[in-house]
KENULO-336977 format. One record per residue: residue number from 1; residue in three letters; x, y, z of N, C-alpha, C in turn. Coordinates in Angstrom, 3 decimals. Example, Ala and Ser with C-alpha at 12.3 -4.5 7.8 and 13.67 -1.06 7.14 Angstrom:
// residues 2
> pos, code, n.x, n.y, n.z, ca.x, ca.y, ca.z, c.x, c.y, c.z
> 1, ALA, 13.190, -5.690, 7.800, 12.300, -4.500, 7.800, 13.200, -3.300, 7.800;
> 2, SER, 12.850, -2.250, 7.080, 13.670, -1.060, 7.140, 12.900, 0.030, 7.870;
This chain:
// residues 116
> pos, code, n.x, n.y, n.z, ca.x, ca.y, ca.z, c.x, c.y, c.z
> 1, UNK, 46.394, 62.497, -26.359, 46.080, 63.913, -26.210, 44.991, 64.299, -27.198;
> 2, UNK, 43.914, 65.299, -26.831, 43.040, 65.619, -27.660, 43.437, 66.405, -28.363;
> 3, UNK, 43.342, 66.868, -29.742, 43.665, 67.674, -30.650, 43.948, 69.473, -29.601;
> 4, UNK, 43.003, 69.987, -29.185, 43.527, 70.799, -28.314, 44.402, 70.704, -27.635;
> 5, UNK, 44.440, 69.378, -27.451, 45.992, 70.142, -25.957, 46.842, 70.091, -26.443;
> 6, UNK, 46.898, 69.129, -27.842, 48.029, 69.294, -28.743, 48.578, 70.364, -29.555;
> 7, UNK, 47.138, 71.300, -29.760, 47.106, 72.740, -30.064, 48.131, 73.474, -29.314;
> 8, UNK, 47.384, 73.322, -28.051, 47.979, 74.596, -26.986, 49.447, 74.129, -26.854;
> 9, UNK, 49.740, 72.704, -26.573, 51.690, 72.292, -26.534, 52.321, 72.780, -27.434;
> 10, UNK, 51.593, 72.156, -28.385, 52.353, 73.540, -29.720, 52.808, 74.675, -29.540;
> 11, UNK, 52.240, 75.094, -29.583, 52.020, 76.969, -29.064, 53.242, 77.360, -28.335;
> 12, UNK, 52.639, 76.587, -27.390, 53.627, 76.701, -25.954, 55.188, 76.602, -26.329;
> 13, UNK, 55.191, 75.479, -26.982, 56.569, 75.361, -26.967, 57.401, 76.010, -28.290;
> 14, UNK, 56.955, 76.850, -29.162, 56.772, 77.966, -30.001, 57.014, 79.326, -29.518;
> 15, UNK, 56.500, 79.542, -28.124, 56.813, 80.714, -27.680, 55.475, 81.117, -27.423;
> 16, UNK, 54.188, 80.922, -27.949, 52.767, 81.547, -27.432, 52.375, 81.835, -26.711;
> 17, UNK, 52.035, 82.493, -25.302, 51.312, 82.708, -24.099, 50.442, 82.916, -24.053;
> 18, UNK, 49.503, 82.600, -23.413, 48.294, 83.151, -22.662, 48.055, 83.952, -21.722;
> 19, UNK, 47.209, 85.283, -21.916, 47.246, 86.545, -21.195, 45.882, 86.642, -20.570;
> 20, UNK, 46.114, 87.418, -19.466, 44.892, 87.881, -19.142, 44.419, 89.215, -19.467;
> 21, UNK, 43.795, 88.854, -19.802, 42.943, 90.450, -20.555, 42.382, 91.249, -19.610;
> 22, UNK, 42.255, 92.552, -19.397, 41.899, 93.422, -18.103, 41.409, 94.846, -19.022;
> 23, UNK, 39.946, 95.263, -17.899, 39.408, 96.294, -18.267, 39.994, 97.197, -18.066;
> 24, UNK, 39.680, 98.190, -18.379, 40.198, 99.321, -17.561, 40.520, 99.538, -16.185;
> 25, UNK, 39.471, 99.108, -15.762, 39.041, 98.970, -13.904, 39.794, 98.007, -13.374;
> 26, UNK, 40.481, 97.159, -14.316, 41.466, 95.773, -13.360, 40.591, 94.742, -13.627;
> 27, UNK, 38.800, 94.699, -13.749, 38.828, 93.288, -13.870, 38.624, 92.435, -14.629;
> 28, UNK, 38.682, 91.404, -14.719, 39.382, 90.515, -16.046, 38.023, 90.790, -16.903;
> 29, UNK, 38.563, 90.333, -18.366, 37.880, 90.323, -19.560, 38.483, 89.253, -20.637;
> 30, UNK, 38.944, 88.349, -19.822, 39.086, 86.552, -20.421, 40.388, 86.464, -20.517;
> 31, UNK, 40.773, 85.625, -21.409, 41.632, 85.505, -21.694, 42.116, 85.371, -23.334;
> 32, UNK, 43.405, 85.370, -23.949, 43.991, 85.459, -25.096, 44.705, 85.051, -25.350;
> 33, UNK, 45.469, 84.425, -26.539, 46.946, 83.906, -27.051, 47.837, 84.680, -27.743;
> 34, UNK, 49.005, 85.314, -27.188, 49.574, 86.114, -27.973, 50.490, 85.708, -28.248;
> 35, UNK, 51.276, 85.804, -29.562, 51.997, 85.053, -30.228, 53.214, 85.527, -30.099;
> 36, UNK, 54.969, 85.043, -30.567, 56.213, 84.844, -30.150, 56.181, 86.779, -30.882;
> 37, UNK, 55.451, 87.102, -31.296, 55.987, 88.733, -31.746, 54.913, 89.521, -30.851;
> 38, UNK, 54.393, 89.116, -29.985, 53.940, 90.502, -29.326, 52.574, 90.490, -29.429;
> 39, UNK, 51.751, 89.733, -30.305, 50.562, 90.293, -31.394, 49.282, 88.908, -31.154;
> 40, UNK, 48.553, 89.567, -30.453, 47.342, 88.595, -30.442, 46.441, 87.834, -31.583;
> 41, UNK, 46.651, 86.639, -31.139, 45.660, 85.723, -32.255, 44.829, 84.789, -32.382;
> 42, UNK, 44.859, 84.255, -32.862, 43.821, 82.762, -32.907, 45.353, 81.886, -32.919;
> 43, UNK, 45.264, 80.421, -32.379, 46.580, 80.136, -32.390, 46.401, 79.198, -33.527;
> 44, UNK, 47.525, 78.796, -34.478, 47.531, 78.191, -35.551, 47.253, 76.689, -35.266;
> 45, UNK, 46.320, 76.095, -36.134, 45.701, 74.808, -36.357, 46.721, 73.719, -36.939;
> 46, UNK, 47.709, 73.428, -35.918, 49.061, 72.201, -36.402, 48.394, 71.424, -36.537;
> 47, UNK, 47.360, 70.858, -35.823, 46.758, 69.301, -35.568, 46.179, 68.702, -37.302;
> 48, UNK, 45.908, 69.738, -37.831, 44.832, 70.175, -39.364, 45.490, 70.543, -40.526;
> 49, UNK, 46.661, 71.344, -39.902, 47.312, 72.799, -40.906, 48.415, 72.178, -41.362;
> 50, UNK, 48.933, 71.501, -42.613, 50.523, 71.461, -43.135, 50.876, 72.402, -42.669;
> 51, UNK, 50.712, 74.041, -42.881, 51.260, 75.028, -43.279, 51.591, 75.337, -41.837;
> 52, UNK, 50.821, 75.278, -40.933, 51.251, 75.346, -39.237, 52.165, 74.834, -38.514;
> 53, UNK, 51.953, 73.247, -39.415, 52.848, 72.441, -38.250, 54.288, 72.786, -38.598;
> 54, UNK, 54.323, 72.977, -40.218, 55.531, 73.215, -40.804, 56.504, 74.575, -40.116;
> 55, UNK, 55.581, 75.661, -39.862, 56.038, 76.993, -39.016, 57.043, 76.133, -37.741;
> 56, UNK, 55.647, 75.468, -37.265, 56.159, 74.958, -35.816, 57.575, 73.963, -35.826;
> 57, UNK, 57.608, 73.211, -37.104, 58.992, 72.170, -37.364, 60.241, 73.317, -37.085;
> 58, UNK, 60.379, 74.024, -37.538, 61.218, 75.205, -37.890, 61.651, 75.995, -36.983;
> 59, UNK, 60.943, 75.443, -36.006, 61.459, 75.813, -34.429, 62.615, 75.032, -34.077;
> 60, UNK, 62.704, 73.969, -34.363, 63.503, 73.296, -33.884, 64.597, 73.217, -33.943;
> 61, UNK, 66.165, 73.069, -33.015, 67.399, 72.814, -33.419, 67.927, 72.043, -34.146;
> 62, UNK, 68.957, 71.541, -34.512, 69.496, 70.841, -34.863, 69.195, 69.126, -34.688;
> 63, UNK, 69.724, 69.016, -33.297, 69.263, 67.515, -32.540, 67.965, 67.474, -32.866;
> 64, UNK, 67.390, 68.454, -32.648, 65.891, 68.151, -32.492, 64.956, 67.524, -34.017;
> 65, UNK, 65.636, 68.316, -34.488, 65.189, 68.185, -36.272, 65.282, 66.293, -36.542;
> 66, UNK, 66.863, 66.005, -36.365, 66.987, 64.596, -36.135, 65.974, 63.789, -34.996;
> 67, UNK, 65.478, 63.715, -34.218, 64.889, 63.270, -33.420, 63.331, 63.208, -33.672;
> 68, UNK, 63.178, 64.241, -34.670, 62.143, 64.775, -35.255, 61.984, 63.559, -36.000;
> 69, UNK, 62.492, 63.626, -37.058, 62.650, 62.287, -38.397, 62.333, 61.063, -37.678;
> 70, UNK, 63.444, 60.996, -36.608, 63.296, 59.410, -35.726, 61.809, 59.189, -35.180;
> 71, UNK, 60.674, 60.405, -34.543, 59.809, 60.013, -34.287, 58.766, 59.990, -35.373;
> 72, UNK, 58.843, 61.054, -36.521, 57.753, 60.753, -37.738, 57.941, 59.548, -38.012;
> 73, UNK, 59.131, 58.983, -38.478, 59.277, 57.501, -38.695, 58.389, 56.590, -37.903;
> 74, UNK, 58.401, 56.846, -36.572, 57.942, 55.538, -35.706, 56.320, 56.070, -36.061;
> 75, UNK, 55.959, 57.141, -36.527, 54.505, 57.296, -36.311, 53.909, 56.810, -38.047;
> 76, UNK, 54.616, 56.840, -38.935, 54.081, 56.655, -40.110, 53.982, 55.463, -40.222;
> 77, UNK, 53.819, 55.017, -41.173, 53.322, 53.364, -41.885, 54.619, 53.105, -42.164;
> 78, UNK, 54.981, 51.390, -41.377, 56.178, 50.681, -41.642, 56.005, 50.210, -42.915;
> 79, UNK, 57.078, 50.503, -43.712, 57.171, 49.875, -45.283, 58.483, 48.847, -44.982;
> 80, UNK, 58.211, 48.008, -45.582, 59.251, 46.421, -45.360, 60.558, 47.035, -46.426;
> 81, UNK, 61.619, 47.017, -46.251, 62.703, 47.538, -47.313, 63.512, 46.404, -47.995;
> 82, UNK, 63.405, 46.268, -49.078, 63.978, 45.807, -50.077, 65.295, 46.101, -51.090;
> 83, UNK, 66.120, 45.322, -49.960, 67.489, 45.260, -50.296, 68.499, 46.869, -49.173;
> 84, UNK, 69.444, 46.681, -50.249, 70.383, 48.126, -49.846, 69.667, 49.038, -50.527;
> 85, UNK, 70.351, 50.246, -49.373, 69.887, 51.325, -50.339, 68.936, 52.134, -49.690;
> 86, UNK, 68.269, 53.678, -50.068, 67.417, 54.383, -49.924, 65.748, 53.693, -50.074;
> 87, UNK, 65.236, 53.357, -49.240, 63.881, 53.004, -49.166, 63.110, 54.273, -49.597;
> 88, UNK, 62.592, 53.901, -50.896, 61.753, 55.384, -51.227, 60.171, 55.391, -50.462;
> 89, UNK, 60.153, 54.280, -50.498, 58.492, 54.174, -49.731, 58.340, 54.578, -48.094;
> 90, UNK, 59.383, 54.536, -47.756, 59.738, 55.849, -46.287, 59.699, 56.727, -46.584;
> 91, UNK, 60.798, 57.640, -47.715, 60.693, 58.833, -47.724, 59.583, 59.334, -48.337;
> 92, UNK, 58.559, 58.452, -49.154, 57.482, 59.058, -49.897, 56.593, 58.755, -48.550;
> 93, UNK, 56.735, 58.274, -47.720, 55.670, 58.302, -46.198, 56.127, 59.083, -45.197;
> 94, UNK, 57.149, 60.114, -45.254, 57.614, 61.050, -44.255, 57.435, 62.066, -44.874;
> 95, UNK, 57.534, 62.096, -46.041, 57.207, 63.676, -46.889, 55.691, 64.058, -46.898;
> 96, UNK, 55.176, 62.469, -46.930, 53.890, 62.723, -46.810, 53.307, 62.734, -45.963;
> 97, UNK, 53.638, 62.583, -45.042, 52.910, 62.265, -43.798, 52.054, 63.841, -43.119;
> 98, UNK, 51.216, 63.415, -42.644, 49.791, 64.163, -42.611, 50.555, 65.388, -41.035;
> 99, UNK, 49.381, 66.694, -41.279, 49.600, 67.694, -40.211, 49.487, 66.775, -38.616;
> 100, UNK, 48.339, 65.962, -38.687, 48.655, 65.212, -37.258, 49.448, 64.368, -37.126;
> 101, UNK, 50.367, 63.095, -37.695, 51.053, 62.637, -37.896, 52.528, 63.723, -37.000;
> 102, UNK, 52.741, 64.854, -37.876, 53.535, 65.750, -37.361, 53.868, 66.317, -36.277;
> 103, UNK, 52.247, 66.681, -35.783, 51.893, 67.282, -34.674, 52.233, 66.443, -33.771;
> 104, UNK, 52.090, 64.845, -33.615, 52.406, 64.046, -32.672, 53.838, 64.325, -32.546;
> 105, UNK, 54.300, 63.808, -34.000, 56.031, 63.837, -33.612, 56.706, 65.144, -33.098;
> 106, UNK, 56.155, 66.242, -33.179, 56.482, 67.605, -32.667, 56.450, 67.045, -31.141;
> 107, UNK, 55.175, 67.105, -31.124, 55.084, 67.253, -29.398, 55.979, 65.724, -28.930;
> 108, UNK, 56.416, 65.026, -28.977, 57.682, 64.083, -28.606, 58.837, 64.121, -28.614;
> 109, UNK, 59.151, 65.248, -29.669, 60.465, 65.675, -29.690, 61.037, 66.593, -28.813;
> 110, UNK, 59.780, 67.665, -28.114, 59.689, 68.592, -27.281, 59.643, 68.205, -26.114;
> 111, UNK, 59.364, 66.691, -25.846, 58.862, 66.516, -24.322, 57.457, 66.844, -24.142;
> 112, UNK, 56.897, 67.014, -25.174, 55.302, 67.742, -24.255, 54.169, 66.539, -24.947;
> 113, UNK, 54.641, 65.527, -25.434, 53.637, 64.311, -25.581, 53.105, 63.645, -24.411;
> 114, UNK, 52.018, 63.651, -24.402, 51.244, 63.150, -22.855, 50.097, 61.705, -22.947;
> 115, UNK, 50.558, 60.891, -23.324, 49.918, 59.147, -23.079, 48.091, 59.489, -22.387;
> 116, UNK, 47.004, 58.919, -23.231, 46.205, 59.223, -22.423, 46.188, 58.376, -21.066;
């Protein structure tokens, strides 16, 4: 998926819509994204944004949150684990792991990941 459509799945599955905008007279004047409160915007940059994707994590239920973890995992860098125990070099690669990194695992957890 190109960073946009990963944009707009976001969104989407956030609650965002896309409106059609209308003159006075009825005829169109483009279109817009208005966000889960009512209020038109620019839609937030998950693909780029910690601070976005993080909004967008926070959507999620319960299951989902778990399923969440299960797919950042498969998307970050495999670290080989040594011995029993808490592998810190996972959790220091899931904490860290980048706004696109996220953005992928968002949109997989949602169903809205699309294979080019």
């Amino acid at each position: 998926m190109t960073p946009t459509e990963q944009q707009i799945a976001i969104a989407e599955a956030c609650g965002w819509r896309l409106i059609e905008d209308k003159y006075k007279d009825g005829t169109s004047a483009g279109k817009s994204w208005v966000s889960p409160d009512g209020i038109g915007r620019n839609l937030p940059d998950y693909v780029n944004d910690l601070n976005a994707i993080h909004e967008a994590e926070k959507t999620l239920n319960e299951d989902q949150q778990y399923d969440f973890a299960w797919n950042l995992d498969n998307i970050t860098p495999d670290f080989v684990s040594q011995g029993d125990g808490i592998n810190w070099e996972v959790v220091f690669a899931l904490a860290h792991a980048t706004a696109s990194q996220r953005a992928e695992a968002f949109l997989h957890t949602v169903g809205k990941w699309k294979d080019k």
